[in-house]
C-alpha distance (Angstrom), angle and dihedral (degrees) to the residues before:
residue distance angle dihedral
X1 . . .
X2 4.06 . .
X3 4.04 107.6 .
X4 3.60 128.0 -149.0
X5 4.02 113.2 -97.5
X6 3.39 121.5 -121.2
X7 4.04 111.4 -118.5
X8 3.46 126.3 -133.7
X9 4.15 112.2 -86.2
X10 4.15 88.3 43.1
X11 3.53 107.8 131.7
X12 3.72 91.9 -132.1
X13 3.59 92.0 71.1
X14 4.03 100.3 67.1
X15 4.03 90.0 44.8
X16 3.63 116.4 113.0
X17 3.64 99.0 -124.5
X18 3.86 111.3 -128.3
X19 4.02 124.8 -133.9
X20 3.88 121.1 -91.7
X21 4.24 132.3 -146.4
X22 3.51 127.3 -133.8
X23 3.28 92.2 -98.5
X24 3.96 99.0 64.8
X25 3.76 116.1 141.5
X26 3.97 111.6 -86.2
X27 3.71 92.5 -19.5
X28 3.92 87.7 159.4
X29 4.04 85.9 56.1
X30 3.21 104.9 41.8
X31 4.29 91.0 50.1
X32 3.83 91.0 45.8
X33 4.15 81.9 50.9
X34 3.93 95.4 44.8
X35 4.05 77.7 60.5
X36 3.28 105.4 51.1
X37 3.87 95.0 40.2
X38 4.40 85.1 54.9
X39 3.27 105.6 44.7
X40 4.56 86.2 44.5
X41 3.72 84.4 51.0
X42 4.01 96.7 49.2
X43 3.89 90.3 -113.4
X44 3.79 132.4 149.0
X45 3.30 93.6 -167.5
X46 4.22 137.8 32.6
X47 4.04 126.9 -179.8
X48 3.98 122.5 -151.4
X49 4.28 83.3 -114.5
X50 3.63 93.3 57.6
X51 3.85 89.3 65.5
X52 4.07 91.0 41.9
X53 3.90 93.2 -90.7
X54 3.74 112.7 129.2
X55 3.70 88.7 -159.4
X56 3.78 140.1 123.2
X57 3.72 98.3 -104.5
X58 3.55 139.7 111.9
X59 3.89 149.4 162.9
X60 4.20 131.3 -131.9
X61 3.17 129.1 -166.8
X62 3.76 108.6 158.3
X63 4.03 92.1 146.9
X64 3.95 85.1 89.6
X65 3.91 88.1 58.8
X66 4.26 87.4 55.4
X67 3.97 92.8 45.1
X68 4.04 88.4 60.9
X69 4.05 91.1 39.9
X70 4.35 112.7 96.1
X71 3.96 117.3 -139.9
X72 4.29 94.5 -87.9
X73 4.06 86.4 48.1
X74 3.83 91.6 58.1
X75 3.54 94.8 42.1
X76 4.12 87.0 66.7
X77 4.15 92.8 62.7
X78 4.18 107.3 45.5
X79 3.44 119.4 -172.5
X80 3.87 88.2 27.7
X81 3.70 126.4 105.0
X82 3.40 100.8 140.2
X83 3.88 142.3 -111.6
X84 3.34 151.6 -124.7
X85 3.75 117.1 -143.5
X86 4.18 158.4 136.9
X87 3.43 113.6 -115.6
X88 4.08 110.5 -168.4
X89 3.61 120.4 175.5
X90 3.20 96.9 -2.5
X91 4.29 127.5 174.9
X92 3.50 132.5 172.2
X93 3.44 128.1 -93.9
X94 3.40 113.2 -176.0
X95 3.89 133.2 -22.5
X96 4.28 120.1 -144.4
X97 3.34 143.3 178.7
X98 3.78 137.9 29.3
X99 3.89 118.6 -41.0
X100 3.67 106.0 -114.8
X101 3.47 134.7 -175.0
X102 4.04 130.3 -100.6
X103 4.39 131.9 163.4
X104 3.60 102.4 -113.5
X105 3.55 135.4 -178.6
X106 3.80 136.9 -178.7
X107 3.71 134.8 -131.2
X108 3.80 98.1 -136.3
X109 4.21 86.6 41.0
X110 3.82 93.7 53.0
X111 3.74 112.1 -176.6
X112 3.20 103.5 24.4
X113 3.99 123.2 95.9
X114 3.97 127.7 166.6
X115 3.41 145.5 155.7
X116 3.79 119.2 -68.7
X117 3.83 128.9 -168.7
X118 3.90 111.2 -142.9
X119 3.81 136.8 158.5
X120 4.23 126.7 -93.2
X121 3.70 89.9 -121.3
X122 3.63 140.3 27.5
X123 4.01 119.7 -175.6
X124 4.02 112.7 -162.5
X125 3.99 131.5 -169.1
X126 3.86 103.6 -151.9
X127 3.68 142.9 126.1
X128 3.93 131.1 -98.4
X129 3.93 124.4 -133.4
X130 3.79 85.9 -89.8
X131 4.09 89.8 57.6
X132 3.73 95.6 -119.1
X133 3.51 114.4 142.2
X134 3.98 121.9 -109.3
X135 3.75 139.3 -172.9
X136 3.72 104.2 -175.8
X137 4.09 132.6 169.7
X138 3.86 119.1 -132.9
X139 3.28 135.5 -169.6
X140 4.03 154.2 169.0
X141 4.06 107.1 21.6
X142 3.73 92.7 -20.8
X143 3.73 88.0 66.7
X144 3.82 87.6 43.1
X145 3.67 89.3 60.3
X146 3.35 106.7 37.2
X147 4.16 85.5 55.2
X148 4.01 86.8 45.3
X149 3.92 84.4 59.2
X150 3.58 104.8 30.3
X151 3.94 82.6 58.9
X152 3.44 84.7 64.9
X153 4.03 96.2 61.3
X154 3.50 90.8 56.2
X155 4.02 106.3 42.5
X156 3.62 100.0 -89.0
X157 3.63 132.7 136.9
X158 3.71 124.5 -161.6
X159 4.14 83.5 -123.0
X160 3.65 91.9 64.2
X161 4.33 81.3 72.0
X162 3.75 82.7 64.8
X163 3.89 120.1 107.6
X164 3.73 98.2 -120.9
X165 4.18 94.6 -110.5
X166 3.48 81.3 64.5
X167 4.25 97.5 48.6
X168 3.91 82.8 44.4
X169 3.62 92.7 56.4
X170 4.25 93.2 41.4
X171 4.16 85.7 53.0
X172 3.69 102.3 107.3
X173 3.83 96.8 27.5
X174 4.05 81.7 57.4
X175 4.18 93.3 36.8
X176 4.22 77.4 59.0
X177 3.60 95.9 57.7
X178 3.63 96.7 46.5
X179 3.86 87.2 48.6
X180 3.55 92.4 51.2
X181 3.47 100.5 -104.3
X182 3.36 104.9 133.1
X183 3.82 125.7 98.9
X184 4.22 116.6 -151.1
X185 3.59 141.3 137.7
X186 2.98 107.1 -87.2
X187 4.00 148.8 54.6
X188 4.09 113.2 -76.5
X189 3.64 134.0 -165.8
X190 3.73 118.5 -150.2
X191 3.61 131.0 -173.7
X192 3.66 120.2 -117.4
């Protein structure tokens, strides 16, 4: 089933998401719906909060990003060809590497895409769907967007990267989206 997404200015979005059991309600569900609801929004990437879970859980598909990439573009991230993958309970481990910049954008921020400084490398402890326990290095764009969604289990929003001239200057593009303003393809949830 494709869920709403939760629009910037939710409440949901600056909670830091708490850890889950195996046992969680519908846990197979609710994955197989986080899914469906990225891939029908365009995303390569979709945390627990987005759909109005505070929960440590989120989806990566940064594959996608690789299928649209030509021979010299994958050259520039070795040792990174994407993934597809659960990520429950998840906390870093250790970040590496120089910060580097990437465009991103942000499913419950639609419309707006900027310049974000991350680290080369990101390694996680976490669990997969099948709750086996992982530590796991990442780097390149999959540790871009893994950081872009673990952000999202602990409050963040890739905006808070921004220097805050540039917030300033996003204020009444994002006072629109928490107003409902905003017109995309897909199902939103905004907080009244």
């Amino acid at each position: 089933m494709i869920l709403p997404i939760v629009a910037y200015g939710h409440p949901v979005l600056r909670m830091v998401a708490k850890d889950i059991s195996a046992d969680y309600p519908e846990l197979d569900k609710l994955i197989a719906d986080m899914w469906e609801t990225m891939y029908y929004s365009n995303g390569v990437g979709l945390a627990a909060p987005q759909i109005n879970r505070d929960i440590r859980l989120f989806v990566v598909d940064s594959k996608q990003i690789f299928e649209n990439l030509d021979d010299e573009e994958k050259a520039e991230y070795p040792g990174d060809a994407g993934i597809k993958q659960v990520f429950i309970n998840a906390h870093i481990k250790k970040l590496n590497g120089d910060d580097w910049p990437y465009n991103e954008g942000c499913l419950s921020i639609p419309k707006i895409r900027e310049d974000v400084f991350r680290p080369e490398e990101v390694t996680l402890d976490y669990v997969d769907e099948n709750f086996q326990p992982q530590s796991t290095t990442f780097n390149g764009i999959t540790a871009r967007v893994i950081l872009h969604e673990y952000d999202h289990i602990d409050g963040k929003l890739f905006i808070d990267h921004l220097k805050p001239l540039k917030r300033k200057l996003l204020k009444s593009k994002l006072d629109d989206i928490s107003k409902g303003k905003v017109r995309v393809d897909y199902r939103m949830m905004f907080y009244k």
